[in-house]
C-alpha positions as CSV (number, residue, x, y, z in Angstrom):
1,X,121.9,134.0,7.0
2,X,120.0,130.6,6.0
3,X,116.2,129.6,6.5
4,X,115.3,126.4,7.6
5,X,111.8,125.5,6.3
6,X,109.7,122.5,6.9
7,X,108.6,120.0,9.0
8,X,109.2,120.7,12.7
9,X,111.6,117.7,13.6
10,X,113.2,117.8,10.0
11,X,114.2,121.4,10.4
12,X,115.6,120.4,13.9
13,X,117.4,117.8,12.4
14,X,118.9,119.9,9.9
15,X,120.3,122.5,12.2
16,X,121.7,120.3,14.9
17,X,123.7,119.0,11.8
18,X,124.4,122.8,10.6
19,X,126.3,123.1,14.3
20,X,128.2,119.6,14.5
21,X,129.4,120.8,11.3
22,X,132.6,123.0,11.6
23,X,132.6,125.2,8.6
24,X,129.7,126.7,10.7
25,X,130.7,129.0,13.8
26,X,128.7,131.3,15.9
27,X,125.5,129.6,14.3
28,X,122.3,131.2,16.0
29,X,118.7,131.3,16.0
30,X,117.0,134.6,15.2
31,X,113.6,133.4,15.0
32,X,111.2,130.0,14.9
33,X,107.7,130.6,13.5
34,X,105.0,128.0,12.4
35,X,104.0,128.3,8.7
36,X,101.1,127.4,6.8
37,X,103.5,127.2,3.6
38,X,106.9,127.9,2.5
39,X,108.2,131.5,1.9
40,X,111.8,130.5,0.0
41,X,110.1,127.6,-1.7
42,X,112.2,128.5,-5.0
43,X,115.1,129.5,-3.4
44,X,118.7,126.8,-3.0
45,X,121.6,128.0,-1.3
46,X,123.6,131.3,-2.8
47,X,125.1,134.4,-1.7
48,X,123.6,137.6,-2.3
49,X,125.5,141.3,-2.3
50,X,124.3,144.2,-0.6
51,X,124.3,146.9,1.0
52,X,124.2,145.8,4.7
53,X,121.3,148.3,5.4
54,X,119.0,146.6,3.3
55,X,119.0,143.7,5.7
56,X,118.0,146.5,8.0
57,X,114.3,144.6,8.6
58,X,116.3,140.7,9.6
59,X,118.3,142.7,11.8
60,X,115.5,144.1,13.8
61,X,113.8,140.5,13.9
62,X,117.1,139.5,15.9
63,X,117.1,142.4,18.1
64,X,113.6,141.1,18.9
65,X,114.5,137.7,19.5
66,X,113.4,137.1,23.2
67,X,110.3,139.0,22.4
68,X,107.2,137.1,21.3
69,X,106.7,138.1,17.7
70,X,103.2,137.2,16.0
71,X,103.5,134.7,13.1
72,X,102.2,136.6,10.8
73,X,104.4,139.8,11.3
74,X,107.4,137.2,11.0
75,X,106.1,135.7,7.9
76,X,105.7,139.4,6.3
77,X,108.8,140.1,6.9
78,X,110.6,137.5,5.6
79,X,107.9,138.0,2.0
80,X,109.0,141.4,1.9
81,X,113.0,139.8,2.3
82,X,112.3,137.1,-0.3
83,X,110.7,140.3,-2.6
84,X,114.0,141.8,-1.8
85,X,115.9,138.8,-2.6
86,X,114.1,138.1,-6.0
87,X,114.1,141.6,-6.9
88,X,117.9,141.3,-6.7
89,X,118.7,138.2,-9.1
């Protein structure tokens, strides 16, 4: 999984480069949100291991995908993941 952050047409940008590029396959979107500030603001790119159930709370954000999910339960969700994350290092 990877989180893009930033401005708007940056963050497009980036991912329409993440899909021309062909170490990435089956890339999708689980969720776009506007932000008043960054969540992974200290985080770079790494690999985390774990058991698959912790993820249990990204998973249902994809699940929800065509729903219309508020901002601000998003951005919760993805503190509590970065908690998670941080908690793990």
């Amino acid at each position: 999984m990877q989180v893009l952050e930033g401005p708007e047409q940056k963050v497009l940008r980036q991912y329409v480069k993440i899909l021309d590029d062909r170490r990435h396959d089956d890339a999708r979107i689980l969720h776009i949100s506007p932000a008043n500030s960054r969540i992974f603001e200290k985080w770079s790119m790494g690999g985390i291991a774990g058991n698959p159930l912790q993820f249990q709370h990204v998973s249902d954000l994809f699940a929800r995908r065509l729903e219309v999910v508020q901002p601000t339960t998003f951005t919760k969700t993805m503190r509590e993941f970065a908690q998670m994350l941080n908690a793990g290092k």
